[in-house]
N, C-alpha and C positions, 0 to 999 in steps of 0.2 A: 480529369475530364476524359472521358471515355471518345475515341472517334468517330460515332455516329454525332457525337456532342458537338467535337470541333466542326466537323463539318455542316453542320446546323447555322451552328453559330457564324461559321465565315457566312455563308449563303442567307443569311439574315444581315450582314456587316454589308455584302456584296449591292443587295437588294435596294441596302438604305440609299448607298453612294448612287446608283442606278436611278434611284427616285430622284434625290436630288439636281442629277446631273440631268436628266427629260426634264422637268416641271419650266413651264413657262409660270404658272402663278404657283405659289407655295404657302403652305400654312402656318400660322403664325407661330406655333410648335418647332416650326422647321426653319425661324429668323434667323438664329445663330448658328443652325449646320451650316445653311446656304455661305452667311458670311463668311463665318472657317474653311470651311470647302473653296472658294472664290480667293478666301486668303493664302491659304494651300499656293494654290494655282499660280495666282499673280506674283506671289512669294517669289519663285522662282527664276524672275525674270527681274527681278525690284530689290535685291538683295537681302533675302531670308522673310522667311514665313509671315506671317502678320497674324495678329491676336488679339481679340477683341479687348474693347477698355466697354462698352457698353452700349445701350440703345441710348439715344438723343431726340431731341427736336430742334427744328431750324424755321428759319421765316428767312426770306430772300426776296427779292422784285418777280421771281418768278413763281414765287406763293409759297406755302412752308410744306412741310416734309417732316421725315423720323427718317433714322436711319443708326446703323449699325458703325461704330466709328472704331478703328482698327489700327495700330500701330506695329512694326518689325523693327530689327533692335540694332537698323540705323537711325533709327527715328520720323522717320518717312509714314502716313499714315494715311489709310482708306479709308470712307463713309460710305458702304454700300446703300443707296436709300430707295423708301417705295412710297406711294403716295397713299394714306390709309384711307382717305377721300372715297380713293379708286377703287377700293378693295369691293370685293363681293363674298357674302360669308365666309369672312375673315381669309379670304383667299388674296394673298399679295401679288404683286410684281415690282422686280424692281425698272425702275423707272431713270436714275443715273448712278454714277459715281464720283466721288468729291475726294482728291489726290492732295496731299500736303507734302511737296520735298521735305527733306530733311534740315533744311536751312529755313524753312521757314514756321515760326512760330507764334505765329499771327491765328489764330484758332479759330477768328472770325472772317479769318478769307483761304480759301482754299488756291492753291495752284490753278490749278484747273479742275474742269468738270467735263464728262462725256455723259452725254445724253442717249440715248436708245428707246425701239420703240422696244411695246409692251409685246409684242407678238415676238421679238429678236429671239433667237434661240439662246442665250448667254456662253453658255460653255464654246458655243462654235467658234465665238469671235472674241475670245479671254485673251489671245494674243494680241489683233489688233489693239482690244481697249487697252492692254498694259503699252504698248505704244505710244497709244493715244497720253496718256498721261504722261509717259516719259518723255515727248516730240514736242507736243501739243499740232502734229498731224497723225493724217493716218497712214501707213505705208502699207509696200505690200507682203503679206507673210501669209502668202496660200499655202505654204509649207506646213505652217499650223491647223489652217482650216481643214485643209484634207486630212491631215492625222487623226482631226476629230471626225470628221465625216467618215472614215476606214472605219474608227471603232465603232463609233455609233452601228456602220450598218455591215458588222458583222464579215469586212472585208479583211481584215486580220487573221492571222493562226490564234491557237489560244496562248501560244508564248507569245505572241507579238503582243496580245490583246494586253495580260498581263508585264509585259514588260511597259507598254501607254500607261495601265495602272497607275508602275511606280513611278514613272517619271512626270506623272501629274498628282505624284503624293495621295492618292486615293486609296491605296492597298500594298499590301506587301504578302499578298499571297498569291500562288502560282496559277492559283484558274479564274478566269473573265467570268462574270455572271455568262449566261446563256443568251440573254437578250438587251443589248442596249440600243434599241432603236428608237426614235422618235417622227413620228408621222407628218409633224408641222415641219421638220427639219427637210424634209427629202427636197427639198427645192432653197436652194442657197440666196441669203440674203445677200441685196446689192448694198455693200456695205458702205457708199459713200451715200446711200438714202436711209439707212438703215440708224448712223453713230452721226454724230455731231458733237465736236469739241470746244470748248470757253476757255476764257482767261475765268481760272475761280470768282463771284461774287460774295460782295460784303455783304453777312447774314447778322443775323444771331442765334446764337444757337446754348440748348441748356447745361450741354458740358463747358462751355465756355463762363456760362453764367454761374457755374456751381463755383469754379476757381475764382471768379470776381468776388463773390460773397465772402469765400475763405479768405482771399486780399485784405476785404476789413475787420476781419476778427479783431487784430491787435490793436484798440481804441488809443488815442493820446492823453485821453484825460485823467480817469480815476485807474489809482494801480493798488490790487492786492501785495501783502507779505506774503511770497509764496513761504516762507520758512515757519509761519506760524498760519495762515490760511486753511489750507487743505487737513492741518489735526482740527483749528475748529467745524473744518466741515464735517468730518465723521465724529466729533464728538457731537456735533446737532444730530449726523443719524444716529448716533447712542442714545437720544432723549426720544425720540420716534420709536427705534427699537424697542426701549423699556416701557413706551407707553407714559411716557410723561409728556408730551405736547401730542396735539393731534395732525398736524401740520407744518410741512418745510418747504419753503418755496425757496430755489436755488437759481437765479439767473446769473449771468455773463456771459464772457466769451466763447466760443464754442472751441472743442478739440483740445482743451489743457486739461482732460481728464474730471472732469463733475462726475457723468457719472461713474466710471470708475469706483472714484472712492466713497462713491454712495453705497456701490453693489457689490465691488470685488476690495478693495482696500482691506488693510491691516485691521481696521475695525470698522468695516462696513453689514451691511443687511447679511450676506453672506458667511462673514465669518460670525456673525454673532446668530442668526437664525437658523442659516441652513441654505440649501438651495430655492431659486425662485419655485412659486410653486406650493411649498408648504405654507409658509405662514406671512409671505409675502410675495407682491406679483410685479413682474415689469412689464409695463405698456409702451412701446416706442411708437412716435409719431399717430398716436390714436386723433381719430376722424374725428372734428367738429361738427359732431351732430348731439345735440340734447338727447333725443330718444335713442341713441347708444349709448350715451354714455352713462344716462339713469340707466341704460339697462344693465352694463358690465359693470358698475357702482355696486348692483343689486346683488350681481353674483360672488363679489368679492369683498362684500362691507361689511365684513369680519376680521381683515386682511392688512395690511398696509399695501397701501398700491402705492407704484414708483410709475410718475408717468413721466417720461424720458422726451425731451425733443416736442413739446407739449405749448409751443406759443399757438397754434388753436386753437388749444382750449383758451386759451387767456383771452382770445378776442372774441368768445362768442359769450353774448350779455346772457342770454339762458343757463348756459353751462355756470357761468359766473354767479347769476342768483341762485342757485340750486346748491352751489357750496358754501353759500353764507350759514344754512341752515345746519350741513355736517358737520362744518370745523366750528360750530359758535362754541366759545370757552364755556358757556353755561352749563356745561355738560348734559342738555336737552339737543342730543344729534338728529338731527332727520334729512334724510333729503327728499326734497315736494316734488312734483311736476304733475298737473294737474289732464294734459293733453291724451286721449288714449289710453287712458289708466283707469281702472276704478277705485271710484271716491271712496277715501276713507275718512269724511264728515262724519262727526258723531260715535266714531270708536274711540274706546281709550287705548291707552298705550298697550297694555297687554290684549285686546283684542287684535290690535294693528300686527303684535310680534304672532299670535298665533295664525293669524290668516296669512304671514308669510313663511311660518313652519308648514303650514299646510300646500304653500304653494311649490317648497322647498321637494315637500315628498313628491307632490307629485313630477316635477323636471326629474326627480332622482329615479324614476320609474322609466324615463327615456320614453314617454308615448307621446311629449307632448312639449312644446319648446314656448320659450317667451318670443311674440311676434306679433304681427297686426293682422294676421290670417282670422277669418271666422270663427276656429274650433279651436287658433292658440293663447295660450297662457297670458293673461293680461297682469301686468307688475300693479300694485297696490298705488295710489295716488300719493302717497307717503311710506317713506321705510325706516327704520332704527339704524344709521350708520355706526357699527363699534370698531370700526377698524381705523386708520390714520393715511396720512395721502403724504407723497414728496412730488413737489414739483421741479422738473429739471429743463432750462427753458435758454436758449442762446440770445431771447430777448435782453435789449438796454433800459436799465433801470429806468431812464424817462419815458419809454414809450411802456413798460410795464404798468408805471403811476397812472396810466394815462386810459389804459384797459382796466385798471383796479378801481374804477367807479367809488371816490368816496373811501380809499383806501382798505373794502370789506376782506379781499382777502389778507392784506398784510398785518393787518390788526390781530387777524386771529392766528396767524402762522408765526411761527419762526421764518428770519429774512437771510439770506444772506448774498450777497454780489461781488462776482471774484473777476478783477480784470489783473491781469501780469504786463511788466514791464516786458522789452522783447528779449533781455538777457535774460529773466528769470523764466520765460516761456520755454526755450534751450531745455533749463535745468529742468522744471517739470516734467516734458518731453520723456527724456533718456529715463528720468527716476520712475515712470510706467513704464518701460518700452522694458527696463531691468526686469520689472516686474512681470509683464507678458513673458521674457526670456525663460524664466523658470520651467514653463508649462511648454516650451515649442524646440522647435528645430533650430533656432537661433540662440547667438551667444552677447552677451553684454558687451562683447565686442565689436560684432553688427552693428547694434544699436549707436554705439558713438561713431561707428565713422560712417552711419546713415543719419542721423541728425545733426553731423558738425558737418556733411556734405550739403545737408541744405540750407545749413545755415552759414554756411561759406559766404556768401554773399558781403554780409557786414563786419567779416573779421578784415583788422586794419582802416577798417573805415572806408572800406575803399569796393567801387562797383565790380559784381562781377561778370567780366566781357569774355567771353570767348568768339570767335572768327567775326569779331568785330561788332558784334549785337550784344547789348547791353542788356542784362535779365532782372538787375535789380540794383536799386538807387541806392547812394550807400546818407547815411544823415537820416532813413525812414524810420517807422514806431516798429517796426517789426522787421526781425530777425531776416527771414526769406518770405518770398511768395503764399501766404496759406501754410507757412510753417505751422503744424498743428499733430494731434495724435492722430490723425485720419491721415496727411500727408508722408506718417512716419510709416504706414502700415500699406501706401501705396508702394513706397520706396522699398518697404522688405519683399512687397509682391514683384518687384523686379530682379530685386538683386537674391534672394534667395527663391520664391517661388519659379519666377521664368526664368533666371539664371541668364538674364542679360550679362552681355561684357561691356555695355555700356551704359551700364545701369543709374550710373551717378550723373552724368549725364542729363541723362532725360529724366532724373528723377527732380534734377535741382530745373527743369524746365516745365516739367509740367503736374510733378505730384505735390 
């Protein structure tokens, strides 16, 4: 990089931080600077930096909210939130902050909460609110206010300027943008009409709700052989692969690897065809809409489609009669949907295949797309499916029967339903995670002392307490909390990606 470059480049890096540190409302583009930036900041004074886990939603007495939820690697964690209500061409503000000590693990009730209005400048008063969380008052630290009032309005040298930079984590290069002023700023907020402090409120909220769900994966009823299970699972995709069944519907429990060894396994779609793409496709969590999914059926029903994470489709009765007619064993495939389509009444079969070569060329010309526009490409009222479908679904086999009207799709599929005891869930576990190790930065060694960390819990039969709080009952169907391959892969995002030193920790608390 040549110096005109670097210098481009800081003053573009310079410009962003500038934007985000003025902006009373922000765009939606700019959720997760704002958060990071704010985490930056607050870091500092809250014991190390803080880094986002993701966007959420919440519902509270005070009405619901999204927000950005944020953790540092005491365990202590932020929610920056804003009201999407309130928004105006996608333009936000944030509206509070939702504070969880380190001791507390309660994910549906916050420490406390500061409130602020929508006009507050943020950055002015970053010290107060971290106060605010840490007291639950406000005290005085005009010391901070004014440091940010100097830079903002240009009362700094340019080493002082950049020396505030680095000590609010913003930059670590030697020169101040040119301009960090803001206009609504010039007139300091009274900050005991401005912030208002709570004892946190019981909510709920959807990151809390993800880890409930992963709580009952481990069912107590019906238990798979993992040691003979998972070869007949890929030996079912071997019959799919070769084109001997047209159909595999795969439910259980979610996170011990389905699809895995559907797609990447020893003898899955992958090692036997090739990558996704060529002569097979995967679909994750595809939309329960009839007229999408006749429409991506169309473009790929030549194919095996692998639809992945797929109990939508099972509950919508359209999507479900529309596959009676691809998978039926008679080997007369079609799939119908009469809505939006033109009728293909009174065509034979080879008319039907050649009004779809033709429809074929012409997408393949790119002038013209399948859609419900005036001038776009209308799909045939019926089509020839030659290709074969897997279904991969964290649905329970009663409530599967129960969308299966009549049992049409099980009849015509291959079935299978894999649930593990919680010791054999362990062994699963670590036998992907070996597998993943092959390809990454991680060693097979990671892998057991990050799955026997959270599975700590039921070794010896016994709960496991640290500073007196109780994380996991020992006598349950399951291992740990949400012990699953998604909880193994949070745990390596700790311990190898952020390089937590407390990684096991909060991995066995909250991954």
């Amino acid at each position: 990089m040549n110096f005109k470059d670097y210098v481009s480049l800081r003053k573009t890096r310079l410009q962003e931080a500038e934007e985000i540190l003025n902006e009373v409302k922000f765009s939606e583009k700019n959720l997760n600077k704002v958060a990071k930036l704010y985490g930056k900041i607050m870091g500092k004074h809250m014991g190390g930096v803080f880094k986002p886990f993701g966007i959420e939603t919440f519902k509270r007495k005070t009405g619901p909210g999204n927000g950005i939820r944020m953790m540092n690697n005491t365990g202590a964690q932020l929610r920056f939130n804003w009201d999407a209500k309130r928004a105006k061409k996608s333009q936000y503000d944030l509206t509070s902050i939702d504070y969880w000590d380190k001791d507390n693990i309660d994910l549906t009730k916050p420490t406390r909460t500061v409130m602020f209005s929508a006009d507050l400048n943020v950055v002015q008063v970053l010290g107060k609110i971290t106060d605010a969380l840490l007291t639950g008052t406000i005290r005085e630290a005009q010391e901070i206010i004014d440091s940010a009032n100097d830079f903002l309005f240009e009362k700094l040298t340019t080493k002082e300027k950049s020396k505030w930079m680095e000590d609010h984590g913003l930059s670590k290069y030697n020169t101040a943008p040119d301009s960090m002023r803001r206009s609504v700023a010039k007139k300091k907020p009274e900050l005991s009409e401005e912030l208002e402090v709570f004892l946190g409120q019981k909510e709920s909220n959807s990151f809390n709700d993800g880890l409930k769900k992963a709580d009952k994966m481990l069912d107590t009823t019906v238990y798979a052989d993992p040691d003979t299970v998972f070869d007949e699972l890929e030996d079912l995709t071997q019959m799919v692969a070769g084109g001997f069944t047209k159909s595999l519907v795969v439910t259980g429990m979610g996170g011990i690897g389905k699809t895995y060894h559907v797609t990447e396994g020893n003898r899955s779609l992958l090692k036997t065809l090739g990558e996704a793409g060529g002569k097979w496709e995967l679909i994750t969590a595809p939309k329960a809409s009839i007229t999408s999914f006749y429409k991506d059926v169309y473009q790929m029903r030549d194919k095996i489609i692998v639809w992945d994470e797929c109990d939508a489709l099972f509950e919508d009765k359209d999507i479900m009669t529309a596959l009676k007619g691809a998978l039926d064993t008679s080997g007369q495939n079609y799939m119908s949907y009469g809505m939006n389509t033109i009728s293909m009444a009174g065509y034979s079969d080879q008319q039907v295949d050649e009004f779809c070569n033709d429809l074929d060329m012409e997408l393949a010309s790119g002038e013209k797309i399948i859609g419900p526009g005036k001038n776009d490409l209308k799909l045939p009222s019926k089509y020839r499916f030659t290709g074969s479908m897997i279904f991969i679904s964290n649905m329970k086999l009663e409530k599967f029967r129960k969308v299966d009207t009549g049992g049409a799709l099980m009849s015509r599929s291959l079935f299978i339903d894999i649930y593990l005891e919680a010791t054999d869930v362990v062994k699963r576990i670590k036998t992907i995670g070996y597998a993943m190790s092959e390809s990454a930065n991680y060693s097979r060694d990671d892998i057991d002392e990050i799955v026997d960390a959270l599975s700590e819990a039921e070794k010896d039969n016994k709960p496991l307490v640290k500073n007196g709080i109780q994380y996991a009952t020992a006598g349950t169907s399951r291992a740990m909390k949400g012990l699953s391959v998604r909880s193994m892969v949070q745990a390596l995002n700790m311990k190898i990606g952020m390089k937590l030193p407390n990684w096991k920790e909060l991995a066995q608390k909250y991954a």
